[in-house]
C-alpha positions as CSV (number, residue, x, y, z in Angstrom):
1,X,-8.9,-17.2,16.4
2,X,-4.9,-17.8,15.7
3,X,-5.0,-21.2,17.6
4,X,-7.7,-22.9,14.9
5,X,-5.7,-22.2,12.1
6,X,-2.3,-23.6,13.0
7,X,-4.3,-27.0,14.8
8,X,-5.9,-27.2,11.3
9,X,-2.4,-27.3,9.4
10,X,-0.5,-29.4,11.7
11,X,-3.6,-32.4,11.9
12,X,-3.5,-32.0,8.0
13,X,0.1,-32.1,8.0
14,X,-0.4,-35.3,10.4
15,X,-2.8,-36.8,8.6
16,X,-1.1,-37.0,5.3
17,X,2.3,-37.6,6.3
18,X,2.7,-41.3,5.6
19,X,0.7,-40.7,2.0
20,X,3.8,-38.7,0.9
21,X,6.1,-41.6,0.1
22,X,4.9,-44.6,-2.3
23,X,6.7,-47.7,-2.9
24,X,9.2,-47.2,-5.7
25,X,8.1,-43.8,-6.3
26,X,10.8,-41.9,-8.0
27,X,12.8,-38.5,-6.3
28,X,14.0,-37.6,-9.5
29,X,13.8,-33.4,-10.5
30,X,15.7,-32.0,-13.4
31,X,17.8,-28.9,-11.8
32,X,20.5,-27.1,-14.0
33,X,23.5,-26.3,-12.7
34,X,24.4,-23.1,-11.7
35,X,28.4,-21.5,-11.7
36,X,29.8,-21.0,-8.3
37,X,29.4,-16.9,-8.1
38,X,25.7,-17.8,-9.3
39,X,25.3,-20.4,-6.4
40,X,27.0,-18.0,-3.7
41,X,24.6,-15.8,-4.6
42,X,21.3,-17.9,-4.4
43,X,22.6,-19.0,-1.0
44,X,21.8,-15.3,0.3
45,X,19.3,-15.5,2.8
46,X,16.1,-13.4,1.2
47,X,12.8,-11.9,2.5
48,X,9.9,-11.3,0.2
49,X,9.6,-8.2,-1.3
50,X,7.0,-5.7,-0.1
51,X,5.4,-3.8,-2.8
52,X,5.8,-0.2,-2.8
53,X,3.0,0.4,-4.1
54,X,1.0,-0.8,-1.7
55,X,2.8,0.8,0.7
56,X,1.9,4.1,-0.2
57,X,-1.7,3.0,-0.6
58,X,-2.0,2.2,3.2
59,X,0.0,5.1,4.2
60,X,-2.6,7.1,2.7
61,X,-5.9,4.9,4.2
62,X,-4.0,5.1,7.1
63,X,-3.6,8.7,7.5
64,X,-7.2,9.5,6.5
65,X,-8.3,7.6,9.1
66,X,-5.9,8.8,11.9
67,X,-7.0,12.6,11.1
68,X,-10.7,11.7,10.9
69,X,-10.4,9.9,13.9
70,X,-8.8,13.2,15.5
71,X,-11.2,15.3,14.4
72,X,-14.3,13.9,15.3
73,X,-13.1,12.8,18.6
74,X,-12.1,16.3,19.2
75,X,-15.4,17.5,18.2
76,X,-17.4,14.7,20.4
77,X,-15.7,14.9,23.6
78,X,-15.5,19.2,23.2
79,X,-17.5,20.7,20.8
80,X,-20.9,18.1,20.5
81,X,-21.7,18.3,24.5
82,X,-21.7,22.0,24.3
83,X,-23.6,22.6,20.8
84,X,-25.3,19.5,20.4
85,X,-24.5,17.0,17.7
86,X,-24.5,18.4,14.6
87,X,-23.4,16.0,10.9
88,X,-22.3,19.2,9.6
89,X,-19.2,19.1,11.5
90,X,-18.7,15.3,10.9
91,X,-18.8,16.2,7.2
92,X,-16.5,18.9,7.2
93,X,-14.0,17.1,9.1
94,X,-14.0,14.2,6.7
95,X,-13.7,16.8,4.2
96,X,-10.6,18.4,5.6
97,X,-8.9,15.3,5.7
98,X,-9.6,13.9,2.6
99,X,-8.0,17.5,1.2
100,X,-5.3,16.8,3.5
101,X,-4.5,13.5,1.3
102,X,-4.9,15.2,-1.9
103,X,-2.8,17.8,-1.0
104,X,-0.1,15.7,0.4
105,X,-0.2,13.6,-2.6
106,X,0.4,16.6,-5.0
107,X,3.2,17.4,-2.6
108,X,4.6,14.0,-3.8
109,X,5.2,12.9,-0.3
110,X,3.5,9.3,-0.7
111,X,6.4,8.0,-1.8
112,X,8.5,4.7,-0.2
113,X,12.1,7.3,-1.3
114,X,10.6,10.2,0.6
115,X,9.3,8.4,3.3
116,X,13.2,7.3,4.4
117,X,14.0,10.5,4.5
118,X,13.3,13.1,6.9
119,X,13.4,16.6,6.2
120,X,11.7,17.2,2.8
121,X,8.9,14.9,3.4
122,X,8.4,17.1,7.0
123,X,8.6,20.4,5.3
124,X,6.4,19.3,2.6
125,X,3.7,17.8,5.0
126,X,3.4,20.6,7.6
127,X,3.0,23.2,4.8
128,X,0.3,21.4,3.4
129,X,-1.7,20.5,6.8
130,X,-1.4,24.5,6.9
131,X,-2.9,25.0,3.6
132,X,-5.7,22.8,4.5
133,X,-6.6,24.6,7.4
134,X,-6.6,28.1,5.6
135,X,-8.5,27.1,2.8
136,X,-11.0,25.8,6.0
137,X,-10.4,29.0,7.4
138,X,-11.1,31.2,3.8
139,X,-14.2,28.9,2.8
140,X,-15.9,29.7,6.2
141,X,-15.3,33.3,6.0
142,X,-16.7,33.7,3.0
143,X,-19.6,31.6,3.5
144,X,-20.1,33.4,6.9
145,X,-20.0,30.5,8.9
146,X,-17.1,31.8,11.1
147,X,-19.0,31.9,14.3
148,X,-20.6,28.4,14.3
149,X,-17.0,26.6,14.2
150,X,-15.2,26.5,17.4
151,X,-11.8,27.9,17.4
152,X,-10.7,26.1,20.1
153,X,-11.9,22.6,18.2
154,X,-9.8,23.9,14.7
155,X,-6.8,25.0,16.6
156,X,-6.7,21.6,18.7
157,X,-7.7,20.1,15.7
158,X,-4.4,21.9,13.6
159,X,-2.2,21.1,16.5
160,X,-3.1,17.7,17.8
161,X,-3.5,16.5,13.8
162,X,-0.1,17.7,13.0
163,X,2.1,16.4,16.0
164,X,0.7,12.6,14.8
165,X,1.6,13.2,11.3
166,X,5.0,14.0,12.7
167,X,5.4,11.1,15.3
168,X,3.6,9.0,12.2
169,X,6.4,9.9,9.9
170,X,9.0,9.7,12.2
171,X,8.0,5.7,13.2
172,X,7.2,5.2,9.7
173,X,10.7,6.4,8.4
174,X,11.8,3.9,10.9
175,X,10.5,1.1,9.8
176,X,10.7,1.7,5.8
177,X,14.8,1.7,6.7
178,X,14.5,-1.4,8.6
179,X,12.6,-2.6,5.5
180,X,15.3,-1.4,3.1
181,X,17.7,-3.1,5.4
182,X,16.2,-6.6,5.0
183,X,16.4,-6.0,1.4
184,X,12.4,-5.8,1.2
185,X,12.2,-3.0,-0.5
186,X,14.4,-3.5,-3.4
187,X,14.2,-4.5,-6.8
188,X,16.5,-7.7,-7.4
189,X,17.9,-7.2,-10.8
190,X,20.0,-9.3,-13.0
191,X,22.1,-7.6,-16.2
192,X,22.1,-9.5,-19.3
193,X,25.3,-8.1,-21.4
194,X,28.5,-8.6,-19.9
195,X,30.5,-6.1,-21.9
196,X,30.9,-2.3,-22.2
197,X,27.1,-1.6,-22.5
198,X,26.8,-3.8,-18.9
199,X,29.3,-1.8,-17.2
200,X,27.9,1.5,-18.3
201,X,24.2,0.9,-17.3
202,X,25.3,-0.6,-14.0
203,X,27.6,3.0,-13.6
204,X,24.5,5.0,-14.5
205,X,22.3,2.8,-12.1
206,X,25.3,2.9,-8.8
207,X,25.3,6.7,-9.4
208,X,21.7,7.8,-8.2
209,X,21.2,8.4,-4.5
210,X,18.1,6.3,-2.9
211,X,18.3,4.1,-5.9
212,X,16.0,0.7,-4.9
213,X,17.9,-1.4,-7.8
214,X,20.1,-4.0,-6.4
215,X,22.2,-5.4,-9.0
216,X,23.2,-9.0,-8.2
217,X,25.2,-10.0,-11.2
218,X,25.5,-10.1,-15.2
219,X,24.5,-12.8,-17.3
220,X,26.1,-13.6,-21.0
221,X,26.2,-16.0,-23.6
222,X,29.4,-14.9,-25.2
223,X,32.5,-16.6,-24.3
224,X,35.0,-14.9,-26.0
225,X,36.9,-11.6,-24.9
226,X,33.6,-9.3,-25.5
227,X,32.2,-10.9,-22.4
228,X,33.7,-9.4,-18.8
229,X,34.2,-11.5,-16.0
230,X,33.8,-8.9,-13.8
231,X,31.4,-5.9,-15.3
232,X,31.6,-3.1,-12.7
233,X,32.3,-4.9,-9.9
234,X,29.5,-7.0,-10.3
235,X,30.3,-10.9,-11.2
236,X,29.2,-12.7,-14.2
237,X,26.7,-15.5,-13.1
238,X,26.2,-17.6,-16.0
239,X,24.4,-17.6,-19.5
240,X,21.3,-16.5,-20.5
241,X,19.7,-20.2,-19.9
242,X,20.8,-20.1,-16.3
243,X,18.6,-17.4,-15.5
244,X,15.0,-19.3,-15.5
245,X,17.1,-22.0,-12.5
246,X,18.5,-18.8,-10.8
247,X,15.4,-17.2,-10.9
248,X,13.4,-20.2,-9.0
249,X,16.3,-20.3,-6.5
250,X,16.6,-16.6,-5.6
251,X,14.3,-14.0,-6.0
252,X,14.9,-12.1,-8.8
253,X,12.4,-9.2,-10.0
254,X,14.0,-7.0,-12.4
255,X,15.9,-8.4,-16.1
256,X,17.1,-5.9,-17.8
257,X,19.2,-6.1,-20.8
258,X,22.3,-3.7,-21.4
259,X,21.9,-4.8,-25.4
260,X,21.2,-2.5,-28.3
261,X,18.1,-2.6,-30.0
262,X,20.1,-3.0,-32.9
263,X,20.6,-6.4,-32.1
264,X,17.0,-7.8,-31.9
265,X,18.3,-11.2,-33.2
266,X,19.8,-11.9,-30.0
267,X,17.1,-10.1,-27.7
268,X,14.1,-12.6,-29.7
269,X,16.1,-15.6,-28.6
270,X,16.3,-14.6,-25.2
271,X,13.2,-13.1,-24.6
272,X,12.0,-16.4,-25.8
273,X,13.7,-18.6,-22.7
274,X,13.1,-15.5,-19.9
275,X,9.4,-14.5,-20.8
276,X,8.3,-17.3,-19.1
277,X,9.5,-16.3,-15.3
278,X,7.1,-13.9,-13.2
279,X,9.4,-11.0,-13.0
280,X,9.8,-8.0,-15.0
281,X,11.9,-7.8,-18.2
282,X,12.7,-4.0,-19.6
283,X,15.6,-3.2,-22.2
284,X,17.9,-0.2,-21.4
285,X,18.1,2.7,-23.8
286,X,20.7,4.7,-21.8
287,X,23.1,3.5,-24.5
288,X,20.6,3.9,-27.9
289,X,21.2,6.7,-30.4
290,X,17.5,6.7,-31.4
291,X,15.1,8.4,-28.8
292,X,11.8,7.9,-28.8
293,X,9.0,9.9,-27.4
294,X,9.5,10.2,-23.3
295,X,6.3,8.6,-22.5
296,X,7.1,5.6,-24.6
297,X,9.9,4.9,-21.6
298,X,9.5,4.2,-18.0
299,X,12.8,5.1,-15.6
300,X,14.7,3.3,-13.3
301,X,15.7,7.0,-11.7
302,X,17.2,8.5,-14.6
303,X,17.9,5.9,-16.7
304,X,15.3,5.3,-19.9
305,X,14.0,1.7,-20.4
306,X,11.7,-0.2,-22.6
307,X,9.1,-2.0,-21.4
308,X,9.3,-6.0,-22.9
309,X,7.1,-8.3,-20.2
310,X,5.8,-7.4,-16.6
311,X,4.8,-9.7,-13.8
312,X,1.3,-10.2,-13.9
313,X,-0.7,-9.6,-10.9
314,X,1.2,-7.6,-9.0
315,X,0.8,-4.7,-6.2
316,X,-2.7,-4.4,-5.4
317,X,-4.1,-6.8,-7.8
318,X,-2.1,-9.0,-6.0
319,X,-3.8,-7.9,-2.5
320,X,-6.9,-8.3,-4.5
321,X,-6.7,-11.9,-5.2
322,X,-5.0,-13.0,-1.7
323,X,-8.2,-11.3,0.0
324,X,-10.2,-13.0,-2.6
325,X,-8.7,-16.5,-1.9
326,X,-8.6,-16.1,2.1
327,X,-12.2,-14.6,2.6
328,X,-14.3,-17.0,-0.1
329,X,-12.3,-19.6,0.3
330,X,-13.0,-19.6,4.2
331,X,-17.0,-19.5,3.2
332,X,-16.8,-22.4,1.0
333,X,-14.6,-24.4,3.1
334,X,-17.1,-23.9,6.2
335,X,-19.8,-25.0,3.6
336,X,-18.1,-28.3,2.3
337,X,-17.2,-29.5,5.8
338,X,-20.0,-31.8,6.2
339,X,-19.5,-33.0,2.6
340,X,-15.8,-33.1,2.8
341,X,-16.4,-35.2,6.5
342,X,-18.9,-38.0,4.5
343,X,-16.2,-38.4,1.7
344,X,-13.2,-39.1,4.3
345,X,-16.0,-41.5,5.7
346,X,-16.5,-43.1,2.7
347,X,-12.9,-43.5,1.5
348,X,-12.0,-44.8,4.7
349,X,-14.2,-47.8,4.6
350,X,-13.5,-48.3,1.1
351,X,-10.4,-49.2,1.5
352,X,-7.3,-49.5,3.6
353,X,-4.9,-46.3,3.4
354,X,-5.2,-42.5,4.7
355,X,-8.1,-40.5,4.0
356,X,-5.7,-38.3,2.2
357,X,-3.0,-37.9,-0.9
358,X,-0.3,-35.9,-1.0
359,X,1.4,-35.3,-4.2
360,X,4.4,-32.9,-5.3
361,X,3.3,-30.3,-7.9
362,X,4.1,-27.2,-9.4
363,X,3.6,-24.0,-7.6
364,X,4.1,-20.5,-8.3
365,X,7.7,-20.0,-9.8
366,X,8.2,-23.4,-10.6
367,X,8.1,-24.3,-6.9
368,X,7.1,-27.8,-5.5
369,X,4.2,-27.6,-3.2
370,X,2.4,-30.4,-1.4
371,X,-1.2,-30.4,-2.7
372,X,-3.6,-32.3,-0.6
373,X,-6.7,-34.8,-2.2
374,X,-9.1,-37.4,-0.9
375,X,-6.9,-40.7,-1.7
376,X,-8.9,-42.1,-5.0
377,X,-6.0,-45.1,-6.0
378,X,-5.2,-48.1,-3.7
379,X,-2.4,-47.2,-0.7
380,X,-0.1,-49.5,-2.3
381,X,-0.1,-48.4,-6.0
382,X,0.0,-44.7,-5.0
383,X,1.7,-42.7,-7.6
384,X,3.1,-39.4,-5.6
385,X,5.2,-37.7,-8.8
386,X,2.0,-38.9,-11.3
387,X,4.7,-41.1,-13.3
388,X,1.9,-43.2,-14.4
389,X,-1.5,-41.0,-15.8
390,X,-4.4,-42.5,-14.7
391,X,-6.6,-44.0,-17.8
392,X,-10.3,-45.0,-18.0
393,X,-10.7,-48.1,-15.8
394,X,-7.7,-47.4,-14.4
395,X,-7.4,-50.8,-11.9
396,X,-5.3,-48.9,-9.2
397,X,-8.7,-47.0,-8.9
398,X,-10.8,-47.8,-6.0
399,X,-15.0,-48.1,-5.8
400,X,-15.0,-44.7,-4.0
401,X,-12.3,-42.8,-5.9
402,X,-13.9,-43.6,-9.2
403,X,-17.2,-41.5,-8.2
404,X,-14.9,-38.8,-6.3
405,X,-12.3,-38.3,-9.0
406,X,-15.2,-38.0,-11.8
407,X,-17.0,-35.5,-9.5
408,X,-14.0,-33.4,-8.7
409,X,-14.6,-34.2,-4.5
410,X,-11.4,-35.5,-4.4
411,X,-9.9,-31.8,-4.7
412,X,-11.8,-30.7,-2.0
413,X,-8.6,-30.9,0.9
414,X,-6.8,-28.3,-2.1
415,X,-9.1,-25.5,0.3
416,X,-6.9,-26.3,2.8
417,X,-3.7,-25.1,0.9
418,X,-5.9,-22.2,-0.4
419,X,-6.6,-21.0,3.4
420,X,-3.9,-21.8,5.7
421,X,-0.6,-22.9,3.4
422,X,-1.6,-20.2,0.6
423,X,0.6,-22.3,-2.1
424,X,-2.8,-22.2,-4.0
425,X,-5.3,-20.3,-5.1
426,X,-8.9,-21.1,-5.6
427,X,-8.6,-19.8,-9.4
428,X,-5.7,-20.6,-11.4
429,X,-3.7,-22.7,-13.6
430,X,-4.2,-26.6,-12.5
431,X,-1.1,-27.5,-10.9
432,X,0.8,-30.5,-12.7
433,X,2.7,-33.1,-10.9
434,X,6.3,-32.4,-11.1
435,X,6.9,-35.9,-13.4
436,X,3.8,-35.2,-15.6
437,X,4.1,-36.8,-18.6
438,X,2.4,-36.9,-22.3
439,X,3.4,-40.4,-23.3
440,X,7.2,-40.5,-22.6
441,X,8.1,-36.5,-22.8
442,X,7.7,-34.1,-19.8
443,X,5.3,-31.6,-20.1
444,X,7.6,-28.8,-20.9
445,X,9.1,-31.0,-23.2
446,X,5.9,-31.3,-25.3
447,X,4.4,-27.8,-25.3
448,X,6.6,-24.7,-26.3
449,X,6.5,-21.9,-23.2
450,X,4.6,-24.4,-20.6
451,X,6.5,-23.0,-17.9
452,X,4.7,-19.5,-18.4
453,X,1.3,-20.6,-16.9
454,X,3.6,-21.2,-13.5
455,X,3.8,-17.1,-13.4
456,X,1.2,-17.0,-11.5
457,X,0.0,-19.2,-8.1
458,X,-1.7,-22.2,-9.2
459,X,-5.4,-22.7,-8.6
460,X,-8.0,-25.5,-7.6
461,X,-10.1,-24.4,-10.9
462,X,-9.1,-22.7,-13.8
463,X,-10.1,-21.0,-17.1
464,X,-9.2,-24.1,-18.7
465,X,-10.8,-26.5,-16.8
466,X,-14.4,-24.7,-16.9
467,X,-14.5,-25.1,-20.3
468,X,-13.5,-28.8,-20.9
469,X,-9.8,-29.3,-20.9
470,X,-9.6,-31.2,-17.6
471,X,-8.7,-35.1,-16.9
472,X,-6.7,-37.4,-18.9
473,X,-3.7,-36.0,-21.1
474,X,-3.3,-38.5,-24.0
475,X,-2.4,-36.0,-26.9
476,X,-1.0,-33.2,-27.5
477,X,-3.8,-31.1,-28.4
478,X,-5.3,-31.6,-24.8
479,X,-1.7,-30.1,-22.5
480,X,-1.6,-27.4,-25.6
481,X,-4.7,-26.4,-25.4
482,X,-4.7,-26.2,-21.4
483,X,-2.0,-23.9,-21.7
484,X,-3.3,-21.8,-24.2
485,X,-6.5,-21.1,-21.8
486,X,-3.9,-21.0,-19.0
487,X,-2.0,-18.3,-20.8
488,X,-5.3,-16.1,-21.8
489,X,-6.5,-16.2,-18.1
490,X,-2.9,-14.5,-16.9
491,X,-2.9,-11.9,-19.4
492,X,-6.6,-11.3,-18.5
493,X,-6.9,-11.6,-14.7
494,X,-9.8,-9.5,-12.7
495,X,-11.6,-10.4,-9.7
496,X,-14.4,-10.7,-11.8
497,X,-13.5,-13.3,-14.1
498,X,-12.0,-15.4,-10.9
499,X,-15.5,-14.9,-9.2
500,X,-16.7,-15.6,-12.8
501,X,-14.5,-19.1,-13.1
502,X,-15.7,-20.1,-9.5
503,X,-19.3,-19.9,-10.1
504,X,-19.5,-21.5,-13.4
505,X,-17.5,-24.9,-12.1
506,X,-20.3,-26.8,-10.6
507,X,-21.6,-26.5,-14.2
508,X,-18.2,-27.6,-15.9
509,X,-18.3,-30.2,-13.4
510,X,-21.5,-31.8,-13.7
511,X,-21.2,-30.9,-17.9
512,X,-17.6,-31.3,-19.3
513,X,-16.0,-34.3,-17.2
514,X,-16.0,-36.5,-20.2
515,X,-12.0,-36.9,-19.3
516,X,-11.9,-36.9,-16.1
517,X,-11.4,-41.0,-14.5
């Protein structure tokens, strides 16, 4: 099962290798450059964060089924070839253990803070297993069913249950350090405010024990003696418009802003250049005189916070959609094999060339992926960066990629970055070529906040493109308007609407490809 998947990437890596480079194709990116303290720091070797969230949702699946399993094998290899088989006991059991969740929930033990340490989250776990077993113990009394539950099953149960919690706890404290080692576990944050206000959120923030905040450095437009080099120990990085490049080179997941709200000026301009990066963006109010109402904050640890942006499709939604990509896309790769095979065919004897494209685009984050395509243009007037837009009657188009390209089949290979490079998604934003252009300015040039459709991963169809604004870009109304549809599906996501995007884009397709050449 392992060995299919890896063959598959390396013979589509092979097969489009020599489709990647095109004569005279430009290697031109715009970067910005970074300071030195700023570069030193993106250098840092970084593991992808793991989502504590999700963490304490499989702790939980995963101790419901451990204590289920207990139970009923208990009661199968003791109790059943004695008494018989009896679903009553099967319930209960269930039962117990699902009140053994709840009741370690309101214990607050599911919690990625308690779980590195050791003593409270012990404590608080074998006094609840306890109560769980004497509310057992009261129900059945009063319900008189004392003498039709085997003592020896609930006291092996009690005993047995309890020393895997323990071992349980013990290897998963282990491994949530190991975690918080690698740096998986926290929240890489960038200050913005290099002055007194900096220094005394970072204090407030250094100051709590088990705190997940990793501070990397402070960010400030002021150049003048307001602005610290050094703003508790923690070096300034750049100005505010270095943070979108730092971002894309390092992971960042946390903005927070050690500004007033007095000065919303400032905080507008900025929020205008940052909200377009997948991370979360929160202004401090340790520093504010005016207090608002407790639930209008949410807390790093003790410190209050406003909420200005959040990442979009994050924790489990995020689980959601990978499961959704991997497990559908799988089905509908299996199911366009034979047509994907008789398009290869065709494009083969079509013309001279690879069966397939490779062309840099925009991933996730600004990132440049490889996204794979049946070849539609002549070998030799390949376009890999999309310099050149392809037009109606475009001659660099062959006999084959004319049909292909209007149908959408040409996208078809995109499944394979859906299912074993995950760089796509089957529903998303269309990815852009990196060198994009309407007439002679860049995408981002033309269209105000572009870069916020890149939040999330990139898709093979999209909200936009189901309902027309696919194909050629020859004015500015067309890239606007993608983005605008882009924009609405982000702030809207559901599984739903994705499994409601994939099922109406035959339909675009065969309805709405008046721009597509």
């Amino acid at each position: 099962m392992i060995v299919e998947p890896i063959n598959a990437r390396s013979m589509l890596d092979a097969a489009a290798a020599s489709a990647t480079a095109a004569p005279g194709a430009p290697s031109f990116e715009r970067r910005r450059r970074l300071s030195k303290a700023a570069l030193r720091v993106a250098s840092q070797k970084v593991g992808r964060a793991y989502s504590p969230v999700v963490i304490a949702g499989i702790v939980r699946i995963a101790d419901f089924a451990m204590l289920s399993c207990i139970g009923v094998g208990l009661y199968l290899g003791y109790v059943a070839p004695i008494a018989g088989f009896h679903w009553e006991y099967v319930v209960a059991i269930l039962t117990m253990t699902l009140a053994a969740v709840v009741c370690f929930q309101a214990a607050d033990i599911y919690d990625v803070q308690i779980f590195r340490g050791q003593l409270r989250q012990m404590t608080r776990m074998i006094s609840s297993w306890a109560f769980v077993f004497l509310l057992f113990i009261g129900v059945s009394f009063f319900a008189k069913l004392g003498n039709e539950i085997s003592r020896l099953w609930l006291s092996a149960f009690f005993f047995i249950g309890l020393v895997a919690l323990i071992a349980a706890r013990l290897f998963l404290r282990t491994l949530v350090r190991y975690w918080a080692r690698q740096g998986r576990l926290h929240r890489r944050t960038v200050v913005v405010g290099a002055d007194e206000n900096g220094e005394q959120l970072i204090a407030a923030l250094n100051a709590q024990a088990d705190s997940d905040i990793d501070i990397l450095g402070v960010f400030d437009d002021r150049n003048d003696g307001r602005s610290l080099e050094t703003c508790a120990s923690r070096p300034k990085l750049g100005k505010v418009d270095d943070i979108v490049e730092f971002a894309r080179r390092t992971r960042i997941d946390l903005v927070l802003f050690a500004l007033p709200i007095s000065a919303e000026t400032r905080i507008l301009e900025m929020l205008k250049k940052l909200w377009v990066l997948p991370v979360d963006i929160r202004l401090s109010a340790h520093t504010n005189k005016l207090r608002f109402r407790p639930r209008s904050y949410s807390y790093l640890g003790k410190v209050p916070t406003l909420d200005m942006f959040e990442a979009p499709i994050t924790d489990w939604d995020l689980v959601m959609k990978w499961m959704f990509d991997h497990l559908v896309g799988a089905v509908i790769l299996l199911l366009a094999a034979p047509v994907m095979a008789l398009v290869a065919i065709a494009v083969k004897l079509d013309s001279s060339g690879p069966v397939l494209f490779r062309q840099k685009r925009f991933g996730f984050n600004n990132e440049r992926i490889d996204v794979f395509k049946f070849r539609s243009l002549y070998h030799d007037q390949a376009d890999p960066t999309a310099a050149r837009v392809v037009t109606k009657n475009d001659s660099r188009v062959t006999r084959v990629g004319r049909f292909i390209r209007k149908t959408s089949l040409d996208e078809l290979p995109q499944l394979f970055n859906v299912v074993f490079k995950s760089n796509l998604s089957l529903v998303g934003p269309r990815p852009h070529a990196v060198q994009g252009k309407l007439q002679s300015r860049l995408f981002d040039e033309a269209v105000d906040g572009y870069f916020a459709r890149h939040r999330v991963k990139p898709g093979i169809t999209g909200w936009a493109q189901i309902n027309g604004w696919r194909g050629e870009i020859d004015n500015e109304e067309k890239i606007q308007k993608r983005v605008e549809f882009d924009l609405y599906y982000i702030e809207n996501w559901s599984v739903l609407f994705d499994l409601y995007i994939l099922l109406k884009t035959p339909l675009a397709l065969l309805t709405k490809n008046e721009n597509a050449y």
